[in-house]
Structure formats: C-alpha cells, structure tokens
C-alpha positions, 0 to 999 in steps of 0.5 A: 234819770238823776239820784233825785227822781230815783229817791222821789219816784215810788213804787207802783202801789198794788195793794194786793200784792201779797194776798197769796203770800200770808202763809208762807210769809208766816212759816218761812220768812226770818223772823226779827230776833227779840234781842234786836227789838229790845236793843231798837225799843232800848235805844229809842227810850221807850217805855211800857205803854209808849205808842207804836206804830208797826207800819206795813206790819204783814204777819206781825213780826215786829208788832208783836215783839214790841207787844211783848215788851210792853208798848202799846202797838198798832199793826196797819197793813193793806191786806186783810190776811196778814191783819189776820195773821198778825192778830193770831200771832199777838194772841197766841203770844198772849199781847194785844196789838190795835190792828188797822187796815191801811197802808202809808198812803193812808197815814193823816195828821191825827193818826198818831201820835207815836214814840216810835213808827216800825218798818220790817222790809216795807218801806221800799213799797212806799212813796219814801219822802212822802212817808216820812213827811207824815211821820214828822207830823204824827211822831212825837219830837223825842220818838223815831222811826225804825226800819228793819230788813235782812242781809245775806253776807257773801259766806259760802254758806250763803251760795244757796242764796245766789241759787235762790235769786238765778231762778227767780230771775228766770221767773220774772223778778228781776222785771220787777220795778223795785228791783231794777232800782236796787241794781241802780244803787238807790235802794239806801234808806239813808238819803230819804232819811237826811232829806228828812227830819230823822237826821240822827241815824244808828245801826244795830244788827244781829247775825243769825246762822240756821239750817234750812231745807230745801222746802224752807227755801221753796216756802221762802220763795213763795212768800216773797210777791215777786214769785208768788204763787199768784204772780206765777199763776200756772207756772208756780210749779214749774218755779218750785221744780226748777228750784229744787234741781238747782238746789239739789245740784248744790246740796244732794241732800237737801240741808243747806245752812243760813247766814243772815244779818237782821238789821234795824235802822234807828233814825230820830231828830237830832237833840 
C-alpha cells in the first residue's frame, strides 16, 4: 500500500464508539491548558464573537475554553453523552456552547461559516482529506483549523506510559485500525494538511508535569475506545487487575508523576 492510500483510506466510522467511555473521558482525560487556547485563539486572531466550530468535541475540552475567551462556539459530536457532558461543563463554567449532534461525515456547505474549526484527538477518526475538503468551504479566507493532541516525552518519569500501552496491548489494541497506522509512520497531520488548502502551519505546545494514582491511570485506560469497558466486555476487570500488578511492580505505592506535551497545530491559507 503506498503513502498516498495510507493518507486517504479513513478510519471505519462506529459512531458509538465512545458510549462507555464519557465519564472517564471526563475525569481522567488531559484537559488543554487555558494558556494554550489562548496562544491558538491569539494567533488565529480571533476575537469575542468570532464563530468556532469544536469538531468531535467529546466532553467539551476545548469548546468551553474558547467559550470562556469569548467566541461563539459549536460543540458537534456523534454521541449524545459527550453532548451532554460538554453542555454540563460549559454550564458549570458559566459559557454558552451550541451543541450539535453530528460527526465530520455530517459537515455541509451551509454549516458554517467559522474563524476557526477545532479538533482535540478527533481528527485520526476522520476521512482526513475529505474533512478538510469541507473546511475550506465552511472557513472563512483569514480563519484556520487547530488540531490539539497530547505527547508523552521519553523521560523516566513517563516509564508508567510504556506499562500503560504493554497491557493494553495484551487486551487488544494494538488490533486496532488506527493504531496499526500510527506504527506505519502516517498518523502526521502535516500531509493531509499540505494536500490542503491550510498550507500555513504553526506549532504551540505547552508541557505539563503532574502526579497520578494508579486509578488516574486505570480511569484513563477506560476512557480511551480501545480498551473501554464496552470493548472489554466481560474482561474489562480482568484488564484493570492486570494494570494494577504492572503498575504496582513499577510504583509499590501506587504515586506515579506525568509528563505531558499538550500541542496544538495551527494551520491557515497562506497570506
């Protein structure tokens, strides 16, 4: 299979994939730092009352961040429960999001139009050139798209990670369709995009170091769909006790400190 069809091919499309996984996303999924948002939103030019779109927008995340600065913000996801979510959360912030039910495949020419169109760990799920196909339609010429995702950096404090991702493994997910073309090299954003018409590309990131429990990790398990309590079924315990050995080989007490790289990728039409 060349480059090309890895870039095309999209994932298979389940939009329930993450029914089960909503309150764990919640809880123990790494939030986006304010800063950050304010650094993407800065550098985008947007304004109070500026039009964003937070596409794939599970518990809200980034939709209630740029909420909070002022935009006028549309939360769209497939599940109704991370709707839900996203709509407490933007309450119990004190900010108003539109939420919208619907995915990417769901996106028309008279959706928009917005400044800007957020992705926070969404975009791998999507027919990427296809999306962004859209996008150029429904974004305005001086707007941009901004996807968000999260990195562990090889410290040694991170060697919980690579616990994390072994018995996962056991459980499943490295069967996964997205994950086999991560090891492949092609989960880049960066082709899709110069294939685009966001040409114009700039990194920010900011890097975070916190404590976790061994449950944090457990929880965080859980709220990713390829070892969800759905997917696991009648396994799901026997996945978190094999965790928790691990972990408990690593770090008898149970304490483990995190290291994490939360990154946004701005991308507009060149000027």
């Amino acid at each position: 299979m060349s480059q090309s069809d890895h870039q095309t091919k999209p994932a298979p499309y389940e939009p329930g994939r993450f029914a089960s996984t909503v309150a764990y996303y919640q809880r123990y999924r790494l939030a986006y730092p304010d800063r950050l948002i304010a650094r993407v939103a800065g550098l985008c030019g947007l304004r109070p009352g500026d039009p964003v779109l937070d596409l794939g927008a599970g518990t809200g995340m980034l939709a209630v961040g740029f909420a909070k600065l002022g935009m006028a913000v549309t939360a769209m996801d497939p599940e109704p429960g991370m709707l839900a979510a996203c709509g407490e959360a933007a309450r119990a912030a004190g900010v108003t999001v539109t939420l919208r039910q619907g995915s990417s495949y769901d996106l028309t020419p008279d959706t928009g139009p917005f400044k800007l169109v957020t992705m926070g760990r969404s975009f791998h799920w999507m027919d990427r050139a296809a999306t962004l196909q859209m996008l150029e339609r429904i974004i305005v010429p001086d707007g941009g798209v901004a996807l968000f995702h999260d990195a562990h950096p090889p410290v040694a404090e991170n060697a919980w990670f690579k616990v994390l991702r072994e018995v996962q493994d056991r459980f499943g997910r490295s069967d996964e369709a997205h994950v086999r073309e991560r090891r492949g090299g092609h989960s880049r954003y960066e082709p899709f995009l110069f294939a685009s018409a966001f040409t114009q590309l700039d990194g920010l990131s900011v890097t975070i170091r916190q404590t976790l429990t061994s449950d944090d990790l457990i929880g965080r398990a859980f709220s990713m769909s390829t070892c969800s309590r759905e997917k696991l079924g009648p396994r799901a315990e026997e996945f978190a006790g094999a965790l928790t050995a691990a972990l408990r080989e690593l770090s008898p007490d149970g304490t483990f400190a995190e290291v994490a790289e939360l990154v946004a990728l701005l991308a507009r039409r060149p000027q």
